[in-house]
N, C-alpha and C positions, 0 to 999 in steps of 0.2 A: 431596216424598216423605212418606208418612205414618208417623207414629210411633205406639208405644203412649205415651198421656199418663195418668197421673194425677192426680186430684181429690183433694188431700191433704184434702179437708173432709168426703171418703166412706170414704179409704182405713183400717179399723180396727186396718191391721199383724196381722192373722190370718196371711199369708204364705201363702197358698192360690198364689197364683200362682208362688212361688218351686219350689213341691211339684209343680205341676201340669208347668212349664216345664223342669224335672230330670225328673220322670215320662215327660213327649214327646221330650225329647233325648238323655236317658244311660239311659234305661231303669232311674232306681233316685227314691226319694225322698229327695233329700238339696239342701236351700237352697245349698250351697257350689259344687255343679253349676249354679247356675240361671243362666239369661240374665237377669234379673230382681233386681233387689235392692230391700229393701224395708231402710230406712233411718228410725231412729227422731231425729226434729228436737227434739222438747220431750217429755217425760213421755206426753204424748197425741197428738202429732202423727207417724203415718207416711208414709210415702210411697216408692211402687216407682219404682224409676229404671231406666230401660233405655236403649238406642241411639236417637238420636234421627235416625239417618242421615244425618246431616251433607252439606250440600252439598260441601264440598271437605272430603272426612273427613282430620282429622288423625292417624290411625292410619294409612291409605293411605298417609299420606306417609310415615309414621315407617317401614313394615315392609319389611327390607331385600333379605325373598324375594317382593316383589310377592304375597302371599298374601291380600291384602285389598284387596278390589275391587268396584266395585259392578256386579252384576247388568243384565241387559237389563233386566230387569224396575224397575231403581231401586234395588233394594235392597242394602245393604252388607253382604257376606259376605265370610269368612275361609273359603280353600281349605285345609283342613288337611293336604291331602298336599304342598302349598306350605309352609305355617307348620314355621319352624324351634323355638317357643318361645321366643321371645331375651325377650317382655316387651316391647320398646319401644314397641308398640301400646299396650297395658295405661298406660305412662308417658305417652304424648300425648294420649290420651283426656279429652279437658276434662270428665268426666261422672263417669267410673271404671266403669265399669260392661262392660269389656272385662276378663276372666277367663283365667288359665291351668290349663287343667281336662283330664288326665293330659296332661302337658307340650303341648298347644297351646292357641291365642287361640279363646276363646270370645264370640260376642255374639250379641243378638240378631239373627234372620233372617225375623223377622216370620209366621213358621210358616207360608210360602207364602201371606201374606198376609190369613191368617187364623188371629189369634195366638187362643193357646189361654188361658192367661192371663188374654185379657178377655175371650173364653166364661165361664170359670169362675169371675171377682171376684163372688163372692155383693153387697157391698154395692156393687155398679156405679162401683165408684171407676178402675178400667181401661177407656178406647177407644181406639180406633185413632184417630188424628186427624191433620189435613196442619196445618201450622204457622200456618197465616194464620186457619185456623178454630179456633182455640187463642186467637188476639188476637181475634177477631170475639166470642167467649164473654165472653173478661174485659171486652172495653169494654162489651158491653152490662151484666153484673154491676155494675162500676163504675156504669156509668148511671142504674141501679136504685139504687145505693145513696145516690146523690148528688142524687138525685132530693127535693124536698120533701115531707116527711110531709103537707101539706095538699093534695097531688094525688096523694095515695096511695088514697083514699077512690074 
């Protein structure tokens, strides 16, 4: 299942995506609404963390009104007229990036699969990407790097 990944070596922490992802799903500008958290590592390094849709989501397991489930389509959503707000999703989330936004579990839903998010990353630090194309990127990088400067010519 595809996720939004980010390129922490594009991502400038402008936070467009946080503004854009509360704009398409609460209808207000506000980062505390967003499906999206952009999370600052060093002085200079951001980076947006969202749902990575877990094969066996450990929110699924955690929520005690079955209110989180994954889609025909793949995708992990929260039923909110299911979600009681208890939190416990929020706590078993290995990511953090599950939200209680006016008392229910918010996450990403992938905007019907065409998140909005990485339309709008001005410095293309947001794509959508499936996991295995995600390691297929870094070994080749790696490879590049490891590679000797005199066959670099």
């Amino acid at each position: 299942m595809p996720y939004v990944f980010c390129d922490p070596e594009k991502c400038t922490g402008c936070r467009t995506c946080e503004l854009v992802c509360s704009g398409v799903h609460e209808r207000v500008f506000n980062p505390t609404k967003s499906r999206i958290r952009v999370v600052r590592r060093e002085p200079a390094i951001d980076i947006a963390l969202t749902c990575r849709q877990c094969a066996d989501p450990p929110c699924a397991r955690a929520c005690p009104s079955g209110a989180i489930r994954r889609t025909r389509a793949g995708v992990v959503e929260v039923d909110a007229a299911r979600c009681i707000g208890c939190s416990l999703c929020v706590e078993a989330c290995p990511f953090g990036v599950i939200s209680i936004v006016g008392g229910k579990a918010t996450k990403c839903d992938l905007c019907g699969g065409d998140p909005a998010c990485v339309k709008q990353c001005m410095p293309g630090a947001l794509r959508l990407m499936e996991p295995g194309q995600v390691a297929a990127e870094k070994r080749v990088a790696t490879a590049q790097a490891l590679r000797p400067r005199s066959l670099l010519r």
